[in-house]
C-alpha positions in Angstrom: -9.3 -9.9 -9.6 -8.2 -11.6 -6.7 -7.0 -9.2 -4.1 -5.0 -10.1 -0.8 -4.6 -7.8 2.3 -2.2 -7.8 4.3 -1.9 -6.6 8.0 0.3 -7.3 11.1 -3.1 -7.7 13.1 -1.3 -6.8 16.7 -2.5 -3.2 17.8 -6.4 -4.9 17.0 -5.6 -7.9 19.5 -3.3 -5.6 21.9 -5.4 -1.9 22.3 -9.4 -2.0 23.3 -8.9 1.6 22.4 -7.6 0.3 18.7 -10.2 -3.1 18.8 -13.0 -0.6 19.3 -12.3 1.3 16.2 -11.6 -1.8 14.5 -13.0 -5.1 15.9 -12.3 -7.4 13.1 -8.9 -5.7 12.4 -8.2 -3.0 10.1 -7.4 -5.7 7.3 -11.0 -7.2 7.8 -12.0 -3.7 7.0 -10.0 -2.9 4.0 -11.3 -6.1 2.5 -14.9 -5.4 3.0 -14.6 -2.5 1.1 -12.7 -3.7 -1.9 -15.5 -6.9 -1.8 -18.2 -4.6 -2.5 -16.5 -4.0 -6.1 -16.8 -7.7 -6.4 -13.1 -8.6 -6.4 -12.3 -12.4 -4.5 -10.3 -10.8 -1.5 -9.0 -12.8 1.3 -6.5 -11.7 4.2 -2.9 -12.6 5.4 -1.7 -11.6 9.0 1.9 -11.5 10.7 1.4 -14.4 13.2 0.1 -16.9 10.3 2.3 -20.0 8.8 4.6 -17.6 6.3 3.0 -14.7 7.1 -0.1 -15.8 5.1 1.9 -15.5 2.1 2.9 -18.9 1.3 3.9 -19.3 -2.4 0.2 -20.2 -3.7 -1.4 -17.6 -2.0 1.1 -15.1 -3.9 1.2 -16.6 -7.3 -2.8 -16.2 -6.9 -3.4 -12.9 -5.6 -3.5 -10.1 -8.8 -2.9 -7.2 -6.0 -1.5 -6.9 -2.5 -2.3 -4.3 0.1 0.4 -4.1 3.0 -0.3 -2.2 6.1 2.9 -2.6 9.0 3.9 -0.7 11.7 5.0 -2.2 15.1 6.7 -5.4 13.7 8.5 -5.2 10.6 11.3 -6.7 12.1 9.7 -9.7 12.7 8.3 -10.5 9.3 11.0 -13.0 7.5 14.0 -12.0 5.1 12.8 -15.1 3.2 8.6 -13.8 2.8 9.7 -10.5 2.3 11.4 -12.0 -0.8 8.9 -13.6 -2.5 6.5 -10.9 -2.3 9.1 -8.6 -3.9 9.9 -11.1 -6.7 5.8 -11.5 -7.6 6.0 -7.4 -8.3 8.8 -7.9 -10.4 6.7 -10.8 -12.2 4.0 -8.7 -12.5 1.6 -8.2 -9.1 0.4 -4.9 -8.0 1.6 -3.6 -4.3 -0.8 -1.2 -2.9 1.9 -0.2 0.4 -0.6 1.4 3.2 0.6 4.2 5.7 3.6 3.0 8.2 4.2 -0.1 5.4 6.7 2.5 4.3 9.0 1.2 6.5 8.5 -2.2 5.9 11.1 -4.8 4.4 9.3 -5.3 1.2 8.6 -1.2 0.4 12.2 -0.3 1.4 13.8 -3.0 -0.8 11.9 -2.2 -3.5 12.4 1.5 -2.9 16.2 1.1 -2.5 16.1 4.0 -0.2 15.5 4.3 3.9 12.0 5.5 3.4 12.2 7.3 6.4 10.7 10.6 7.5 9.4 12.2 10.2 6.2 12.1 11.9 3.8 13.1 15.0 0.6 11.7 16.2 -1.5 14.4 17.9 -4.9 14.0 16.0 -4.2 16.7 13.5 -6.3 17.7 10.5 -4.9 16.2 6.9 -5.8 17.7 3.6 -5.1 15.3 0.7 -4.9 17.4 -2.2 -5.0 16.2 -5.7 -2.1 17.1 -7.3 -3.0 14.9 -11.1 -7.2 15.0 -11.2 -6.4 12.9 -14.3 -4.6 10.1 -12.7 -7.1 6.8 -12.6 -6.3 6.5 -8.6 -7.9 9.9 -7.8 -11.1 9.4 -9.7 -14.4 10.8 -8.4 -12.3 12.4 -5.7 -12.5 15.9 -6.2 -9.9 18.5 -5.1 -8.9 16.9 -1.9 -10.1 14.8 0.5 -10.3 16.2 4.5 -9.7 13.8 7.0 -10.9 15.1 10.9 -8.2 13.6 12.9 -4.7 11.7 11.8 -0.7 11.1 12.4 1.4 13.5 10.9 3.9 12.8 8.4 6.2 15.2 7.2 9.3 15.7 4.7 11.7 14.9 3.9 10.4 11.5 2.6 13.4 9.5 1.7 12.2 7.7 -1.3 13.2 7.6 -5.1 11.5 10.9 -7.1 7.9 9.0 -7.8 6.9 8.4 -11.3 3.6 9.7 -10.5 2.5 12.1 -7.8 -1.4 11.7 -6.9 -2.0 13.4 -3.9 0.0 15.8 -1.5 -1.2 16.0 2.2 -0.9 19.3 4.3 -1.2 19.2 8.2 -2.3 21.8 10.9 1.2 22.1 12.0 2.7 23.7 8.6 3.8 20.4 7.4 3.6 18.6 4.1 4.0 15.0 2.9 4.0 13.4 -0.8 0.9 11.0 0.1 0.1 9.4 -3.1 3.1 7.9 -4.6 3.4 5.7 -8.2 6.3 3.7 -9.3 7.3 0.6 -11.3 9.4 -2.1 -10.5 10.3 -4.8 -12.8 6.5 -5.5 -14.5 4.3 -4.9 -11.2 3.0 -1.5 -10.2 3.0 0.0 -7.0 1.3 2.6 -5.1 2.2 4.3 -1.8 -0.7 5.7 0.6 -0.2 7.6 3.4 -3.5 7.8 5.5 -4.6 5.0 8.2 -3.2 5.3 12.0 -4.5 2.5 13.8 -5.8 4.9 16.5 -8.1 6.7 13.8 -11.3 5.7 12.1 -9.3 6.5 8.2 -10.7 3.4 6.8 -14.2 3.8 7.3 -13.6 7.4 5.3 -15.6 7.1 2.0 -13.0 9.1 0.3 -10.1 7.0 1.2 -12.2 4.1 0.8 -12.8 5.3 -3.1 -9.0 5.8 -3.7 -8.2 2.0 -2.4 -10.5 1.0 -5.2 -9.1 2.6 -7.4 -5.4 1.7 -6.8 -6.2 -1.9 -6.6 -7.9 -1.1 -10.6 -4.7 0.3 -11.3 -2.1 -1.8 -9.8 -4.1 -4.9 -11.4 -0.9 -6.6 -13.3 -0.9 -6.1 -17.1 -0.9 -9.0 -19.6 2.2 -8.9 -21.5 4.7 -11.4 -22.3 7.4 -11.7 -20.2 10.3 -10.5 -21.4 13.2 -12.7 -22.6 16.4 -12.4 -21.1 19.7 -13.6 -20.5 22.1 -14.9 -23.3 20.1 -14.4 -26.9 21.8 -16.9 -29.6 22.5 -14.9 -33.0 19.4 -15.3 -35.3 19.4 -13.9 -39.4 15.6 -13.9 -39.2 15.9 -11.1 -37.2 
């Protein structure tokens, strides 16, 4: 498959604290680890031409991964677009941590995706609320990550068609963090884990479940639907 991975790419170039964690960016990262499964993966950042999403990098990439935070204002009405309409055709959206507030998620969502959050280094429990969903193979009951930002309900989005994984926090709080939905023919996963200012994406666990969500998001080959005006036809 050919996988692109998107990521704003400032906090890397802006915090040693952040660069030090992650020196080639955390979307250099990401796409290390979904290389070793032998997918073409390349990467996209905020302050390339388009965004790094021109229209040929988008009709060729099978699955996107989208990790925001800091600038979603400042990626374009008109990118934001086109990455929407390539799920409707059919391309997978894996949508990473604070992405859920980014132009794409929430248009697709239809909702303010907003919630409420904390960041004081707090244990998270992912638990695995569907051990026969394909995303949370070879995962186990839950996966236990030392040190992350809190998210916490309510989560404004539509009821998920799917719920993978539900996080708990040392504070009390709990947070749908493994979310499944279709939109038009593309598939689309929601995963909350991976502060910039934590080591999430070097965790094998979380590692395993971004493997699996690309195999799952891959696009399906079906015909695409006919619509519009359909003339009369007695060989129906």
């Amino acid at each position: 498959m050919k996988v692109t991975v998107w990521n704003e790419y400032l906090h890397e170039k802006e915090s040693e604290a952040i660069a030090s964690i992650y020196p080639k960016g955390m979307h250099q990262t990401i796409a290390d680890v979904l290389r070793d499964t032998s997918h073409e993966v390349r990467t996209a950042t905020l302050e390339e031409p388009s965004h790094g999403l021109t229209p040929e990098v988008l009709d060729e990439t099978d699955v996107l991964l989208w990790w925001g935070h800091v600038a979603h204002d400042r990626v374009s009405d008109d990118v934001a677009d086109r990455v929407v309409k390539r799920v409707w055709d059919g391309m997978g959206l894996v949508v990473l941590h604070s992405g859920h507030f980014s132009k794409v998620f929430k248009r697709l969502m239809g909702t303010s995706c907003d919630l409420k959050w904390r960041e004081a280094g707090e244990r998270e429990r992912l638990w695995v609320v569907d051990p026969t969903h394909p995303i949370a193979a070879g995962i186990g009951s839950h996966i236990e990550i030392e040190h992350e930002e809190m998210y916490g309900e309510h989560f404004d989005i539509p009821t998920p068609d799917e719920l993978v994984f539900i996080s708990s926090f040392t504070g009390g709080e709990v947070f749908r963090s493994g979310c499944t939905y279709k939109r038009g023919r593309g598939k689309i996963f929601y995963f909350r884990p991976g502060h910039e200012s934590y080591p999430t994406y070097y965790h094998k666990d979380v590692q395993k479940v971004l493997k699996n969500a690309v195999l799952w998001a891959k696009p399906t080959a079906v015909e695409r639907p006919t619509y519009g005006h359909f003339p009369f036809s007695n060989e129906q």
